[in-house]
C-alpha positions as CSV (number, residue, x, y, z in Angstrom):
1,X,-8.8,10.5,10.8
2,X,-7.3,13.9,9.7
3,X,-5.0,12.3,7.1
4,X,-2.9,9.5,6.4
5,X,0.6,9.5,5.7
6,X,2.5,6.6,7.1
7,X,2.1,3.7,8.4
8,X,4.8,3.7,11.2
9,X,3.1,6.2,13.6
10,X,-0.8,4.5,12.4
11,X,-1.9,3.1,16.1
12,X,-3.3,-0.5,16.4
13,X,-7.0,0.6,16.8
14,X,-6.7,2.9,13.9
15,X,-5.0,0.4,11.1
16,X,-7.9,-2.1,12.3
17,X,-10.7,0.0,12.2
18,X,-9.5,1.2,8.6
19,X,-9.5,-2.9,7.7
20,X,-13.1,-3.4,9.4
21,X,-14.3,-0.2,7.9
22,X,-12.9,-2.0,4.2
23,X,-14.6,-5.3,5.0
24,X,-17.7,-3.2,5.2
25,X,-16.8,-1.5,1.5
26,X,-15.7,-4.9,0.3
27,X,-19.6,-5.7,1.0
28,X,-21.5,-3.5,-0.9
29,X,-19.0,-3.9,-4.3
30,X,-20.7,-7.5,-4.6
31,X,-24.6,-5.9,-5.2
32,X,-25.5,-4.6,-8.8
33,X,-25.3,-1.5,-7.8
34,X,-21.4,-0.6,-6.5
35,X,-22.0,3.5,-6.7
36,X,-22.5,4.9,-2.5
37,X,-23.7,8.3,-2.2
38,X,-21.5,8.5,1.1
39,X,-19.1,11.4,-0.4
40,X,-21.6,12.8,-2.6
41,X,-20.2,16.6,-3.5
42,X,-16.8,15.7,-1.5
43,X,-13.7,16.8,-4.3
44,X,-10.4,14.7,-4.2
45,X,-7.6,15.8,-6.7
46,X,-5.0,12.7,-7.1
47,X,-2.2,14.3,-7.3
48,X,0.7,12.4,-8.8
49,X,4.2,14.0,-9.1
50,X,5.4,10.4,-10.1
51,X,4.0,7.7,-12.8
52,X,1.8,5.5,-11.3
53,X,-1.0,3.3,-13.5
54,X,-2.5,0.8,-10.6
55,X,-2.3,3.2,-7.4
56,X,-4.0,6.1,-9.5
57,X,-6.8,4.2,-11.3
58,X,-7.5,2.2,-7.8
59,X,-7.6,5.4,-6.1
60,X,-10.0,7.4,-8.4
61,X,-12.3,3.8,-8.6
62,X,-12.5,4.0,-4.6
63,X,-13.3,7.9,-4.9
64,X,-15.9,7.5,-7.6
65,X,-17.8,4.4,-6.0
66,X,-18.1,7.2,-3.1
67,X,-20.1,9.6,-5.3
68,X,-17.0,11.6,-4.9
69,X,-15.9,14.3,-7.5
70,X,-12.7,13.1,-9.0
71,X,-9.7,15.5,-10.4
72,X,-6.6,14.1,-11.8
73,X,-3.5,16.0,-12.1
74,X,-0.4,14.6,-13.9
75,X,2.9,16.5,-13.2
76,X,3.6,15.6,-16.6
77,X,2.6,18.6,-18.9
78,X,1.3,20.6,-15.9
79,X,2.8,24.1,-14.4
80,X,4.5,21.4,-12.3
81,X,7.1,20.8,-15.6
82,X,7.2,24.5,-15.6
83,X,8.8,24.4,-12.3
84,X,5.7,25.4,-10.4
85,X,6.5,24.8,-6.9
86,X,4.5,22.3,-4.4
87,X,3.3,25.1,-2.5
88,X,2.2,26.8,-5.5
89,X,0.3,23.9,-6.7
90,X,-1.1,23.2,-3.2
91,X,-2.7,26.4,-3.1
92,X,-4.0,26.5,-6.6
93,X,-5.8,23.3,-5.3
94,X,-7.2,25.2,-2.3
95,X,-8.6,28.1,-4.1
96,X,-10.5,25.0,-6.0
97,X,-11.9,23.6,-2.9
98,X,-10.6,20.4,-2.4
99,X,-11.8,18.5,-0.1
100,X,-9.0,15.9,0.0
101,X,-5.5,14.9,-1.9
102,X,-3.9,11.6,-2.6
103,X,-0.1,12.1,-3.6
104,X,2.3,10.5,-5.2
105,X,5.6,12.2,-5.0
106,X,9.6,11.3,-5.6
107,X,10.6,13.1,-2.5
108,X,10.3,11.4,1.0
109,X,8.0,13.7,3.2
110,X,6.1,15.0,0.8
111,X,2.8,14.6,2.2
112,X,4.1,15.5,5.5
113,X,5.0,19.0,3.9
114,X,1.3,19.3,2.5
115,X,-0.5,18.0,5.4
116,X,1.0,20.4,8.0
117,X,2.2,23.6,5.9
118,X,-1.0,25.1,6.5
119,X,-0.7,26.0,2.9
120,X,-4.2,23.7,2.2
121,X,-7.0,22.6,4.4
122,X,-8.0,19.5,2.4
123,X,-7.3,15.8,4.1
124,X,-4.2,14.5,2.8
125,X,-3.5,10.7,1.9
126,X,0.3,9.6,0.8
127,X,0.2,7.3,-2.0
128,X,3.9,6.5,-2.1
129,X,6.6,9.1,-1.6
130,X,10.3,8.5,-2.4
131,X,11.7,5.6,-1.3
132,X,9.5,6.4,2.7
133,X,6.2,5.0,2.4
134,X,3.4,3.5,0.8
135,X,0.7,3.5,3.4
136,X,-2.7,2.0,1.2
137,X,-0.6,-0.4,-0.8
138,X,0.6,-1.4,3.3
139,X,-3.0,-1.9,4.6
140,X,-4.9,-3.8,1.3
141,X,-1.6,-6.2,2.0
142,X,-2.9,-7.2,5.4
143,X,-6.5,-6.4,4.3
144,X,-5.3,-9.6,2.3
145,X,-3.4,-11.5,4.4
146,X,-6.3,-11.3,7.3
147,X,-8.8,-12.5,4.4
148,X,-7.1,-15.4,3.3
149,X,-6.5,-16.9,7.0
150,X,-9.9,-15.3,8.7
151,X,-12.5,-15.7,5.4
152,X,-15.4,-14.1,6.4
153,X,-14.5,-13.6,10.5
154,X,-12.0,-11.0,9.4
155,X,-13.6,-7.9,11.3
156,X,-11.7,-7.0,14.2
157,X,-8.6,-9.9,13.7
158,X,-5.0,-8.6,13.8
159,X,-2.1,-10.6,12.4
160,X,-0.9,-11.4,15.5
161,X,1.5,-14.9,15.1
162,X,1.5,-14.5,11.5
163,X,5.1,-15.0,9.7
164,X,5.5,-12.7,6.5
165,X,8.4,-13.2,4.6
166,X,9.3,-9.8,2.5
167,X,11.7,-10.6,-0.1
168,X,13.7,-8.8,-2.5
169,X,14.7,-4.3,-3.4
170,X,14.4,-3.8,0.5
171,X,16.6,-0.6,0.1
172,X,14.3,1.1,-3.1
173,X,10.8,-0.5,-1.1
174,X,8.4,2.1,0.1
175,X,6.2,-1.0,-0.2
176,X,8.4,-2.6,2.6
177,X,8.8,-0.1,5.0
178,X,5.0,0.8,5.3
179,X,4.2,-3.3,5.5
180,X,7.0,-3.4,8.4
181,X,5.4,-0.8,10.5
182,X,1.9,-1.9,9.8
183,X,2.7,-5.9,10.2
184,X,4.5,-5.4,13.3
185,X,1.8,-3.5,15.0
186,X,-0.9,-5.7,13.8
187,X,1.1,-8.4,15.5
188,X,2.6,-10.3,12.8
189,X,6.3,-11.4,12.5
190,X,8.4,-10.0,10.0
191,X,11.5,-11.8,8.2
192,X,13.5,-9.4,5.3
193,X,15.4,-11.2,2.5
194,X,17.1,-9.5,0.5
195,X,20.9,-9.1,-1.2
196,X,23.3,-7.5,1.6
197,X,23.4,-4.3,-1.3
198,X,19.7,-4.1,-0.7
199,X,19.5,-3.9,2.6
200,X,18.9,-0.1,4.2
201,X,21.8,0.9,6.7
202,X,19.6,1.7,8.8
203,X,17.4,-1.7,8.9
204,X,18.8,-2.7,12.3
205,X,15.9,-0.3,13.8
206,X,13.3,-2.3,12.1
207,X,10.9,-4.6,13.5
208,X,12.3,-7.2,11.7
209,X,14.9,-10.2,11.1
210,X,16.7,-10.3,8.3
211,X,18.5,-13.1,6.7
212,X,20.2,-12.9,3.1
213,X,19.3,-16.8,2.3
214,X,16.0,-17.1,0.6
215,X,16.1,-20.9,1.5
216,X,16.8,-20.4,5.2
217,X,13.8,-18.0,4.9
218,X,11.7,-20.1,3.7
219,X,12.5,-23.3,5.7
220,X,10.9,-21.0,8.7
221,X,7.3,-21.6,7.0
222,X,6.2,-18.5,6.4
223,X,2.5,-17.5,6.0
224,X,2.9,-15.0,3.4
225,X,5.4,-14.4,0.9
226,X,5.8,-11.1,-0.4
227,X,7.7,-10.4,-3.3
228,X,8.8,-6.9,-4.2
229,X,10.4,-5.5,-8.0
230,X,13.5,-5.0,-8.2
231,X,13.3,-0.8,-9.0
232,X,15.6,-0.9,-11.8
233,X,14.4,3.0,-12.5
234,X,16.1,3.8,-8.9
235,X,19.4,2.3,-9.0
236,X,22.8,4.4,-10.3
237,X,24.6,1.2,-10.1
238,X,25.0,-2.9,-9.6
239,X,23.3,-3.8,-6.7
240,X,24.2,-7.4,-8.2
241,X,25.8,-9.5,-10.7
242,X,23.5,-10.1,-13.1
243,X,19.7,-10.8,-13.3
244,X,20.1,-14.4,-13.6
245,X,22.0,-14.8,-10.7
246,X,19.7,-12.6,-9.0
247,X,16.6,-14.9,-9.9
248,X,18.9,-18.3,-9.1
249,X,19.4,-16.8,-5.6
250,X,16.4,-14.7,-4.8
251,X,13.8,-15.2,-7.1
252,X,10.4,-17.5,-6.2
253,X,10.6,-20.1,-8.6
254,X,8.4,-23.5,-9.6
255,X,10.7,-25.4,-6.9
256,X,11.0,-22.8,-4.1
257,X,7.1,-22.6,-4.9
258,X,6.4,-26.2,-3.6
259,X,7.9,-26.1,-0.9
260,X,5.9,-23.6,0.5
261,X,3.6,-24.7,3.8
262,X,-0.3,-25.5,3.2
263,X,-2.1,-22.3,2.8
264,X,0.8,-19.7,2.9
265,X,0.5,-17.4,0.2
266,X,2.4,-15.6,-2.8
267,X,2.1,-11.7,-2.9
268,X,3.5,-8.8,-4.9
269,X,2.4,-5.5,-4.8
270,X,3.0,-4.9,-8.6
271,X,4.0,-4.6,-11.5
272,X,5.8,-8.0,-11.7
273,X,9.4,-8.9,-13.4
274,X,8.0,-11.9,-14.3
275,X,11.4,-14.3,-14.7
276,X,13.7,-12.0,-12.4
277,X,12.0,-11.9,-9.1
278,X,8.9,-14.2,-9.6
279,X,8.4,-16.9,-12.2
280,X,5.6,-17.6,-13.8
281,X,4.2,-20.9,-11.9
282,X,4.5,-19.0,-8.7
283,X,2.4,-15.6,-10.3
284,X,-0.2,-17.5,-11.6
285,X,-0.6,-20.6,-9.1
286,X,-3.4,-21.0,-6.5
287,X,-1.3,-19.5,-4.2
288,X,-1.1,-16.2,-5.7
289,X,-3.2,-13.5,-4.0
290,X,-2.0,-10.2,-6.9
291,X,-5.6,-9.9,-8.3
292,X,-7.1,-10.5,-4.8
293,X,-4.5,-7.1,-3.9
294,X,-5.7,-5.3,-6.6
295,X,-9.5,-5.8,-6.4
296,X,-9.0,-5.3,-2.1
297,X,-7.1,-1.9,-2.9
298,X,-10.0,-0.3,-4.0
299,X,-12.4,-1.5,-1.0
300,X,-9.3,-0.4,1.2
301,X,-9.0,3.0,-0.3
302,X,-12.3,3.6,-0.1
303,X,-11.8,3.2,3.5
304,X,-9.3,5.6,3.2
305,X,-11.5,8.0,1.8
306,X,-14.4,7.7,3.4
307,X,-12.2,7.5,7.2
308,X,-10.6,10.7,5.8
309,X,-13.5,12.8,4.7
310,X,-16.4,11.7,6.7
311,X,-14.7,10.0,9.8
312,X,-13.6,12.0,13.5
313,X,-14.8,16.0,13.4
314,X,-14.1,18.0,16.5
315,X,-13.3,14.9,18.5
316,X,-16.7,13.4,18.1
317,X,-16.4,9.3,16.9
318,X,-18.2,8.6,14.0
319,X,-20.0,5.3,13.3
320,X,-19.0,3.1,11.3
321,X,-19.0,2.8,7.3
322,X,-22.2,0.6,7.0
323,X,-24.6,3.1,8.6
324,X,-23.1,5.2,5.7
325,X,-24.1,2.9,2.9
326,X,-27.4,2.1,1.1
């Protein structure tokens, strides 16, 4: 695996042997000893053009636990604020050898630009650009989703018959595009919710039903619940009356909560508006997977990582992650 950038063009065999290759990371971070030597002298530069606390710190914990050498460049108080260009940048990060880049960027096809400009040689990884995709936060998701129904006969299990509800800023949610794609080609069923002003125009090319009645949604059952932030940061107007009304209508509350099916689940990719789109009994109840997300991004990234720097060269198929590890 070259690089990854989305999730939409990610084939079936790849987005599962990325989740097997995690299960086998996810093993060795319960021994004493976490640190691999699998990218030992490998240099990845997190590149973030955007604010980002979890995504960053998750990213450079997978990297390290690889042995890898880690660089992390802010945009903030960088050449970047100077109005260096992205080309510029890129190069500047090729003439220090890197050997991969994560990035974080405000403009859609970011990553695409740096993967294929020829401007750098390095692996590329897209850790959220614009409002396109968000390709690792997409993958621990269903790394999650496969763990809580499969336990430990998760390896080589897709999704398929699963219902995920996705609820909430459809329109801002890189988060939800990247979980479409990647759901629906794992096999799983997909239902939106969202406010008819938070629904892309373009939605009706989706793999995906969407209904605008959080109650009908849930009526269906649904496996998962996934609750996304309303991106206040992103919007230039009123995508609806007020927060209260938004939470009476389309916020997971203590009664929406119980009536939840035995065993679905409550997830959000983070950070939480805890009272607008998720309350408080449904963050921190039994159901709640967010600190199972969190602790699985890192096993998932260093999937990522390893897949990217030390998977497929010159067409030859390289084992899997295990035989790598200690």
């Amino acid at each position: 695996m070259r690089h990854l950038l989305d999730t939409r063009t990610l084939s079936r065999e790849d987005a599962l042997r990325i989740l097997d290759v995690a299960e086998d990371m996810r093993d060795t971070q319960s021994r004493e000893i976490k640190k691999l030597p699998t990218l030992r002298g490998k240099t990845i530069v997190n590149l973030f053009f955007e604010d980002s606390t979890r995504t960053r710190i998750s990213f450079e914990a997978a990297a390290k636990r690889l042995s890898a050498d880690v660089i992390n460049f802010s945009a903030k108080g960088s050449s970047v604020s100077k109005g260096e260009s992205l080309q510029d940048t890129a190069q500047t990060l090729q003439a220090m050898g890197a050997d991969a880049v994560v990035i974080r960027h405000g403009a859609s096809g970011a990553p695409q630009t740096l993967a294929t400009s020829g401007w750098i040689t390095a692996g590329v990884v897209n850790a959220g650009d614009g409002t396109h995709e968000h390709p690792t936060q997409a993958l621990l998701d269903a790394f999650t989703i496969r763990k809580r129904r499969f336990g430990d006969d998760s390896r080589g299990r897709d999704l398929a018959g699963v219902r995920v509800t996705i609820v909430g800023d459809i329109l801002h949610s890189r988060v939800a595009r990247s979980n479409v794609w990647l759901l629906h080609t794992l096999g799983a069923q997909v239902t939106l919710v969202a406010p008819p002003t938070l629904v892309p125009q373009d939605v009706s090319r989706w793999p995906a039903r969407v209904v605008y009645d959080l109650d009908e949604a849930l009526s269906a059952r649904p496996d998962a619940v996934m609750m996304l932030r309303i991106q206040l940061e992103r919007m230039n107007a009123a995508y609806f009356p007020t927060e209260r009304e938004y939470s009476r209508r389309w916020g997971l509350d203590a009664r929406r909560l119980a009536t939840l099916a035995d065993g679905s689940i409550v997830m959000h990719p983070g950070p939480m508006n805890r009272g607008l789109e998720i309350s408080a009994d449904a963050a921190d109840s039994p159901r709640s997977t967010v600190l199972e997300q969190v602790a699985n991004g890192v096993s998932v990234r260093m999937a990522v990582l390893y897949l990217v720097l030390a998977g497929e060269r010159s067409g030859e198929r390289d084992t899997n992650a295990e035989e790598h590890t200690p």
